[in-house]
N, C-alpha and C positions, 0 to 999 in steps of 0.2 A: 588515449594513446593515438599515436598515427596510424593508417592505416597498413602502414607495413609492418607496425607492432615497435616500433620505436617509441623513445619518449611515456613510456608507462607511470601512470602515477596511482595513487591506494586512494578510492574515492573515500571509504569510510575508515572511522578511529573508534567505533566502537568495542567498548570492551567488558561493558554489562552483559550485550546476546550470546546465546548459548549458538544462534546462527543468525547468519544473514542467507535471505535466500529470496528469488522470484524479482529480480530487479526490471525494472519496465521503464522505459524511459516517455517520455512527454513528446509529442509531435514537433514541435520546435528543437528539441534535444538541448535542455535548457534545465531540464529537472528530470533526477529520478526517482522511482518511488521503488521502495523490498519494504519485503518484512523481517522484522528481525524476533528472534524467538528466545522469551526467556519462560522456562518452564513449560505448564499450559498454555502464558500467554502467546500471543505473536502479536507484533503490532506493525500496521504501516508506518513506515517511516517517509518522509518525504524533504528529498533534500534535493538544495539548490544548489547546482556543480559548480558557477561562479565562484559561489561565494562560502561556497561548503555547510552554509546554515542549514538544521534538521530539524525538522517538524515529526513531532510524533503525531497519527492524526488516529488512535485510536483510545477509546476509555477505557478504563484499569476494568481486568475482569471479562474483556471480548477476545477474542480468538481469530484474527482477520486471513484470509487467505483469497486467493486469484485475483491479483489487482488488474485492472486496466484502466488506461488514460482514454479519454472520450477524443472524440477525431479534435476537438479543438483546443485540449489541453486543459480544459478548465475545471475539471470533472474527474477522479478517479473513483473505479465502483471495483466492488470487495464484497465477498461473499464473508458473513460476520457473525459469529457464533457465540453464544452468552455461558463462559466457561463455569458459572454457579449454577445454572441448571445440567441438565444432561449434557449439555455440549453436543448435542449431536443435531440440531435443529439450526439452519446456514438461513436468515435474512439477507439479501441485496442492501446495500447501502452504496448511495454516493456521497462520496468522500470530496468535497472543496480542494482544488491542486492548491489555493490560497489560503488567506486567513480571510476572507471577506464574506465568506457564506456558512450555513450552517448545513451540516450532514443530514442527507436526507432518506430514510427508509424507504426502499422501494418495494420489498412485498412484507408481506406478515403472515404467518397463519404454522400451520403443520407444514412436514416435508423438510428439504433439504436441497437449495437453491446452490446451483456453483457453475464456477468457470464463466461466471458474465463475460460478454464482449457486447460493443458497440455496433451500431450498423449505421452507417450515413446516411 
């Protein structure tokens, strides 16, 4: 929308989530990433506002929450919960804003990791 609030348009059409929620946009303001929740799951979603294409970028069975985009965009990290075990054990993962890399685990062990952010 513009900044006087004109011109509003529905970025998203989905209608599988039980919610959409946590939306974060990308530094260049090009993409945005939520999660959207259905059941125990919640999964990042990542969509490009162009073009309105959605990437789901989480695997069936995880629990993703606190996303944030890395200062350059290329990066989103998500505190990521494995809903067949207890669920209650949060790994760091970075999450690819693209399709060109593979998601990488950033801690492992015991505990309950959240609310990642970036530092420059």
């Amino acid at each position: 929308m513009a900044a006087d609030g004109t011109g509003q348009r529905r970025l998203t059409a989905r209608t599988d989530a039980k919610e959409e929620a946590d939306p974060v946009w990308s530094p260049d303001g090009k993409t945005v990433a939520y999660l959207a929740e259905d059941g125990a799951e919640r999964h990042l979603v990542i969509h490009d506002v162009a073009t309105g294409a959605e990437r789901d970028a989480t695997p069936e069975g995880a629990r993703d929450s606190d996303p944030c985009f890395s200062p350059d965009g290329t990066w989103i990290v998500v505190a990521r919960a494995d809903i067949r075990g207890t669920g209650e054990d949060h790994e760091l993962w970075a999450v690819p804003a693209g399709t060109d890399k593979a998601p990488l685990q950033l801690t492992a062990g015991g505990g309950t990791e959240g609310l990642p952010r970036w530092t420059p």
